[in-house]
MIBA-537561 format. One record per residue: x, z, y of N, C-alpha, C in turn. Coordinates in steps of 0.05 Angstrom, whole numbers, plus 5000, padded with zeros to 4 digits. Atoms other than C-alpha are relative to their C-alpha. Layout:
BEGIN
XZYXZYXZY;...
This chain:
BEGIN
499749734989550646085131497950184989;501749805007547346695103499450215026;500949804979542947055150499450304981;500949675008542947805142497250095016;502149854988536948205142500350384993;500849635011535748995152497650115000;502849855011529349385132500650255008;499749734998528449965164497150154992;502549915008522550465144500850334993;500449634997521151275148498649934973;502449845023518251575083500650154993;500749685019516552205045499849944965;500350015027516652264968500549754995;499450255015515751654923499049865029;502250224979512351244995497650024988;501650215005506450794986499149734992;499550295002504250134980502149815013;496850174992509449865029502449934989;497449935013514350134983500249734990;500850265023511949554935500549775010;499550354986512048984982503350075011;496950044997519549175016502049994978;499150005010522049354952500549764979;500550215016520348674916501249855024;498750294971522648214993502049914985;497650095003529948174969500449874978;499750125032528247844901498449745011;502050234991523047324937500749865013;500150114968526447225000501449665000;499050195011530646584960502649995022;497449914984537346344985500749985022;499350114965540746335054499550295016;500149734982539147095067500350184983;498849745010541447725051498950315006;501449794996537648345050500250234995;499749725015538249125048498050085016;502249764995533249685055501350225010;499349734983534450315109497650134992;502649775001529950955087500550205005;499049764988530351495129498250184993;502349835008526552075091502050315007;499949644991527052875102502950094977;497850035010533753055065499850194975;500649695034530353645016497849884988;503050215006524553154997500350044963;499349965024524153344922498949714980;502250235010519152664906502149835004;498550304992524052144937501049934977;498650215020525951664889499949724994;499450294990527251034916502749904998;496950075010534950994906499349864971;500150055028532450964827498649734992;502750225005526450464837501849655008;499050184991531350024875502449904982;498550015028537050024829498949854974;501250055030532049874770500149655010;500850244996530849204813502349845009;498750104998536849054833501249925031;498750044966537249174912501450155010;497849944985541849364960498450275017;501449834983538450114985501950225020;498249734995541450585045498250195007;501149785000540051215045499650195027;499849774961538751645118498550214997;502649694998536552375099500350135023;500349974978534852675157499950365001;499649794999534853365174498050235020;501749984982528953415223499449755014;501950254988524852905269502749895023;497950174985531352725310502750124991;497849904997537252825271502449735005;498150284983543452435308501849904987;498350015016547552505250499149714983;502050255001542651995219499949785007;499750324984542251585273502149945007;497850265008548851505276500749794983;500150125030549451295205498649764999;501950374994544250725218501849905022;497950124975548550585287502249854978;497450165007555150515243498649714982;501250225014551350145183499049725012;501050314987548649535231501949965006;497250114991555149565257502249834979;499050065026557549445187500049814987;501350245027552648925153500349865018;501350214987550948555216498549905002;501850175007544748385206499849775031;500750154988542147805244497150125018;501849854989535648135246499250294994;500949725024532648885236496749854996;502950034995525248925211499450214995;501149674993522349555224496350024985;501949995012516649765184497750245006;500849704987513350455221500950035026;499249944969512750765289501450105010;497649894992518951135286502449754992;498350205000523750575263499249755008;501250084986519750135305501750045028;499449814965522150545371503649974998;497949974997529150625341501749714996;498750325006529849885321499849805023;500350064971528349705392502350115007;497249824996533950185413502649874986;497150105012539349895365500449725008;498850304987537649245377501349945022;498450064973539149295452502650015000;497149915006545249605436502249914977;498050215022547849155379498749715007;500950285001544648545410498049844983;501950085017539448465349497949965011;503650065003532348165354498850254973;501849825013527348565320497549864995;502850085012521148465280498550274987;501149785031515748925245498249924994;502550045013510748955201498550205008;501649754983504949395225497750004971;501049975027502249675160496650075005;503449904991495850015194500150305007;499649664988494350725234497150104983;501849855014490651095185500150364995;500049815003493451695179498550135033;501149894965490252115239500750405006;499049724993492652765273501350045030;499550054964494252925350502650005002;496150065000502052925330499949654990;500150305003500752205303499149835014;501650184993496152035348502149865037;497150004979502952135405501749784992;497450165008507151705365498549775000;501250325004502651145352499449905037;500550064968501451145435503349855000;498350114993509251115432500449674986;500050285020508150475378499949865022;501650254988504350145427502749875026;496950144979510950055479501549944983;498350085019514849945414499249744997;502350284999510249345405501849785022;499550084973511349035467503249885000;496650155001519648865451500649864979;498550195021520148555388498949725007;501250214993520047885376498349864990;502450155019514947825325499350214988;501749715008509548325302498349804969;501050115015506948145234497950164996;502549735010499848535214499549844974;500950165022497548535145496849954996;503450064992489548455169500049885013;500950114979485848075215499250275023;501149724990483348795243501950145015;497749814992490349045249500849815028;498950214982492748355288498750055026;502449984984485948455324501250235025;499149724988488749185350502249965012;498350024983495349015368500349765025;499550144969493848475410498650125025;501749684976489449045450502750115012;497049804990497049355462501749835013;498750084980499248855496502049764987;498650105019502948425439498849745005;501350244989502347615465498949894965;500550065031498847265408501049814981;498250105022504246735392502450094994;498249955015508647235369499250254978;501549805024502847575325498749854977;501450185016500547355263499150194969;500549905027497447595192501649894973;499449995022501047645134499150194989;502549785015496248005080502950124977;498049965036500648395017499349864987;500550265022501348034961501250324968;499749895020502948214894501249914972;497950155010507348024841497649994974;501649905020501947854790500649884975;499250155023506247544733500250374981;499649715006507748434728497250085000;502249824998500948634737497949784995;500750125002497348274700497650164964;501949935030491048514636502249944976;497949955027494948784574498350004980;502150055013488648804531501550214978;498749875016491349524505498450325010;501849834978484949914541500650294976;499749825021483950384473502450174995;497949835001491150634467500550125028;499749914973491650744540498350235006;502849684994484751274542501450024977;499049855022487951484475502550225009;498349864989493451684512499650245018;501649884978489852024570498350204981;501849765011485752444519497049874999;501650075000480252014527498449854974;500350235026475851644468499849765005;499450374985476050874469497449965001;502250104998468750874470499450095040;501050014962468451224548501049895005;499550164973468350964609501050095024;499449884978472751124661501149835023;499150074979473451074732502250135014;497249945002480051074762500749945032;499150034981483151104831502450135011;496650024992490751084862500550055031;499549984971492751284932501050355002;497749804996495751864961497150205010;502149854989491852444971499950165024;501250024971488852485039498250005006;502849974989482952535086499049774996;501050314999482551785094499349914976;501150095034482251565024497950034988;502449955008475951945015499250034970;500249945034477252164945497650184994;502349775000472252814953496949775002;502550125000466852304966499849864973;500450055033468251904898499950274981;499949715024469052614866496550075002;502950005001461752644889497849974992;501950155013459352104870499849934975;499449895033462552194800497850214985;501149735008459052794793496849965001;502250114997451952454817499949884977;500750125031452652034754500050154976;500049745015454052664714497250094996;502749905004447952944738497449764988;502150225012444152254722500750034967;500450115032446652244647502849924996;497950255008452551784653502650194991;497749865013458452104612502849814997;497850105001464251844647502550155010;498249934984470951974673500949915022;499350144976474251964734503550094993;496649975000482251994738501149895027;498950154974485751994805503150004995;496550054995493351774811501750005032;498449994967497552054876500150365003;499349774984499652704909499550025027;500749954967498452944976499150205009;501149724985495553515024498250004993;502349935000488953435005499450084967;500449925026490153664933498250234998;501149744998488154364947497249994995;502749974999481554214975499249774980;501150175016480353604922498750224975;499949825028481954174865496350195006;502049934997476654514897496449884996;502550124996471054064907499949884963;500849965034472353954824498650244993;500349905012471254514814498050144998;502050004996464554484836497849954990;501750165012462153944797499050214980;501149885016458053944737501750014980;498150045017463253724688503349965013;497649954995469353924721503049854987;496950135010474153724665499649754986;500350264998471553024664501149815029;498850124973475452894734501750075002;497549855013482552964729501449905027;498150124981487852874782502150024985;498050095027493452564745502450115024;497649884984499152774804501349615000;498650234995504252234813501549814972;499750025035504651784752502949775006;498150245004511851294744498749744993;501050065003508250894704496849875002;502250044984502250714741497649754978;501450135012500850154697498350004976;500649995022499250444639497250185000;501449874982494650884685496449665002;500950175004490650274697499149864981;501250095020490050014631497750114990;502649815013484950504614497150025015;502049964994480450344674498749894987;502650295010473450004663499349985038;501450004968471850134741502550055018;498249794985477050214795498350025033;502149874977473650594858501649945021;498850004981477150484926498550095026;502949904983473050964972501650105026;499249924974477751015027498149985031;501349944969474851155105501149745022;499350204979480450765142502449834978;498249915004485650355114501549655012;498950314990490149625126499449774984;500450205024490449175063501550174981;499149825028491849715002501149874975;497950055014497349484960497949994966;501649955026493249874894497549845000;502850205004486849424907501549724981;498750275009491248764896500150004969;500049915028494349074836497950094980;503549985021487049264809499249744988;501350225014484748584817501649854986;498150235018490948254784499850154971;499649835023489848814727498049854988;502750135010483148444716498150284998;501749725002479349144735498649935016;500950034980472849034764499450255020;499549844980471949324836498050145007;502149954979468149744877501450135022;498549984983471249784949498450155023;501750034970468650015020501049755019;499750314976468049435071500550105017;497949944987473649655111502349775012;497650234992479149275153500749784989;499350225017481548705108498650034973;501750005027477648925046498649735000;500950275005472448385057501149724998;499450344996476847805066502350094979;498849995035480248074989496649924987;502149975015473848244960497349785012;503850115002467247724953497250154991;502649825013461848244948498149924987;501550095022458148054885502049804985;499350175015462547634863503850144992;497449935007470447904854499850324997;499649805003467148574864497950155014;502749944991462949024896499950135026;499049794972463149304976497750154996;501649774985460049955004500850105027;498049804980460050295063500850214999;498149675008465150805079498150185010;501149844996463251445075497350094988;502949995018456551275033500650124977;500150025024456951634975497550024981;502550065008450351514954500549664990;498950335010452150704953502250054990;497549995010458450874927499450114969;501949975022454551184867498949784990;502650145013449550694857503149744989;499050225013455550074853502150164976;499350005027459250434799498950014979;502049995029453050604766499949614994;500750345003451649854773502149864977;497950115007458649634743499350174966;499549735019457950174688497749954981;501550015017451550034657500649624997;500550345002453149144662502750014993;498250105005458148944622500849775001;499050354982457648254634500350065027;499649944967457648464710502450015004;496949855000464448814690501449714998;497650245009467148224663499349765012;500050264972464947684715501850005021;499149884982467548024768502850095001;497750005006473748194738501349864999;497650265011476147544714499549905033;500650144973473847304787501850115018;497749844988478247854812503150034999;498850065016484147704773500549625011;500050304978482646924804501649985030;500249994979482847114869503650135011;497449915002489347604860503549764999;497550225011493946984825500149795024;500350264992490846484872500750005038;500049944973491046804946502150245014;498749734990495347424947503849944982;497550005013502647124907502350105023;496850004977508547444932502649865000;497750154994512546884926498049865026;501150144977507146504977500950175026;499949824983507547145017502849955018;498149974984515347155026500849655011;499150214993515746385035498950065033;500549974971511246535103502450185014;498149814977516247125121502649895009;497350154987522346705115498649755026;500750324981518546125161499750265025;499549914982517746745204502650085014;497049924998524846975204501249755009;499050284993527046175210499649975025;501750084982522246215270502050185025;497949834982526246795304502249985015;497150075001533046575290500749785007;500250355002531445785297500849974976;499350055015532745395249502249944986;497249945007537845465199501649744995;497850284997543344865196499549924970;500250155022542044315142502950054988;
């Protein structure tokens, strides 16, 4: 018997890291289950392009544009669609299809599961919905977190703890893996193959704390160090990022690249990748750093430490330091053996602890766990 699965998940533009891990499940999940993706994004969204990304891979995507924060037209469309596939289970991935995958289930008899990616974003309209998370919590029948930090939090909400457990992201690192093609890559970028640039990926936001690496970029500027910085992502906080460039000393040595397809080729060209976020869960783009063989410098944040061995796969700071957040790129930046210890260690650690085939073998033993076991 093939068990069906549904994926539900809210997003804007291209997503995030999530994107990466739901969009790879249905290639991992092996046989005996059947999987599609629900993405209910804003219906004029000019960024979305997840129909394309999914297609390229070969999954099954539906589409739910929406038309505002409750449109019914929508939620019918998800109503008929379960009615349609059947899943066995939904898995809800956010605090709005969270709430509504509670709701369908009752009403189509489904169990429910989610993943609880992490509450980072912050705002007194988010900070309403994530209250409503916490009774969303409370009905499924299995809450997966991808931290110990996150697990930590929802069992505070009331979530019993044998139906909570950690599953970290993973990362497909046979794809993301050192191309040893650094020179054409800054060739590409405008860069010479003799600099050194630092490089960082995420969406631009408060949390991420990009203005503080733009900082501390600029601190090495004023020391001497003639490097680059290159950020990859979009977001609200472009405005004020553009600004705080345009402060520095060398301005057009810090570039915000916008939203690149290609991401990887983005990467090829670091020598440093910076991850100076405030708050965040287990960041998809760290993984993919260390499987790039890029050495790190992170803040010791939620699950960061239990990726990163400080001194050894990479280098922590605290958030918000950009003073230490300075000093370890300077550190990385003037040691090239440093670079390259730490990298190949990182790159170790990536292949050896974070595979997303290990990853989805745990989710099916979760899903098995739900459903019982499936018939020999």
């Amino acid at each position: 018997m093939t068990r069906r699965i549904l994926h539900l998940r809210t997003v804007t533009g291209p997503g995030g890291g999530p994107e990466k891990t739901i969009l790879n499940s249905p290639r991992y999940i092996g046989d005996g289950y059947e999987m599609r993706l629900g993405y209910l994004r804003p219906h004029d969204d000019p960024q979305y392009d997840l129909p394309d990304r999914a297609a390229a891979l070969g999954v099954t995507l539906l589409d739910f544009p929406e038309t505002g924060a409750l449109d019914f037209r929508a939620l019918k469309r998800i109503s008929a669609e379960i009615g349609d596939f059947r899943p066995h289970l939904i898995h809800a991935h956010d605090y709005k299809t969270n709430l509504l995958s509670v709701v369908f289930g009752k009403w189509h008899r489904v169990p429910v599961v989610t993943t609880v990616h992490g509450y980072v974003t912050r705002s007194a309209r988010l900070n309403r919905y994530y209250a409503i998370d916490r009774f969303s919590l409370r009905w499924m029948k299995y809450v997966i977190a991808v931290s110990e930090d996150i697990r930590s939090q929802v069992l505070k909400f009331g979530v019993r703890a044998d139906r909570c457990t950690v599953v970290p992201n993973a990362i497909d690192s046979d794809t993301f893996q050192p191309r040893n093609n650094k020179s054409l890559a800054k060739q590409q970028l405008g860069i010479s193959e003799h600099g050194l640039v630092v490089g960082a990926v995420g969406r631009l936001s408060e949390e991420k704390g990009f203005d503080l690496l733009i900082r501390a970029v600029d601190r090495l500027h004023h020391e001497g160090h003639p490097i680059e910085l290159i950020i990859v992502g979009e977001g609200p906080a472009r405005d004020r990022l553009e600004r705080e460039i345009s402060m520095c000393m060398h301005p057009q040595q810090i570039r915000l690249l916008g939203h690149c397809a290609d991401v990887m080729s983005i990467y090829d060209a670091m020598d440093v990748f910076a991850l100076s976020s405030l708050r965040e869960g287990l960041p998809n783009v760290l993984l993919e750093a260390l499987a790039m063989q890029i050495p790190i410098v992170a803040t010791r944040i939620a699950g960061i430490p239990n990726v990163v061995d400080d001194g050894q796969s990479g280098l922590l700071v605290p958030p918000g330091d950009e003073a230490a957040l300075a000093a370890a790129i300077r550190r990385l930046l003037v040691d090239e053996q440093l670079r390259e210890r730490v990298a190949a260690a990182g790159r170790n650690c990536a292949v050896e602890r974070f595979s997303f085939r290990k990853r989805m073998e745990t989710i099916r033993a979760i899903y098995d766990r739900v459903l019982g076991e499936p018939p020999k």
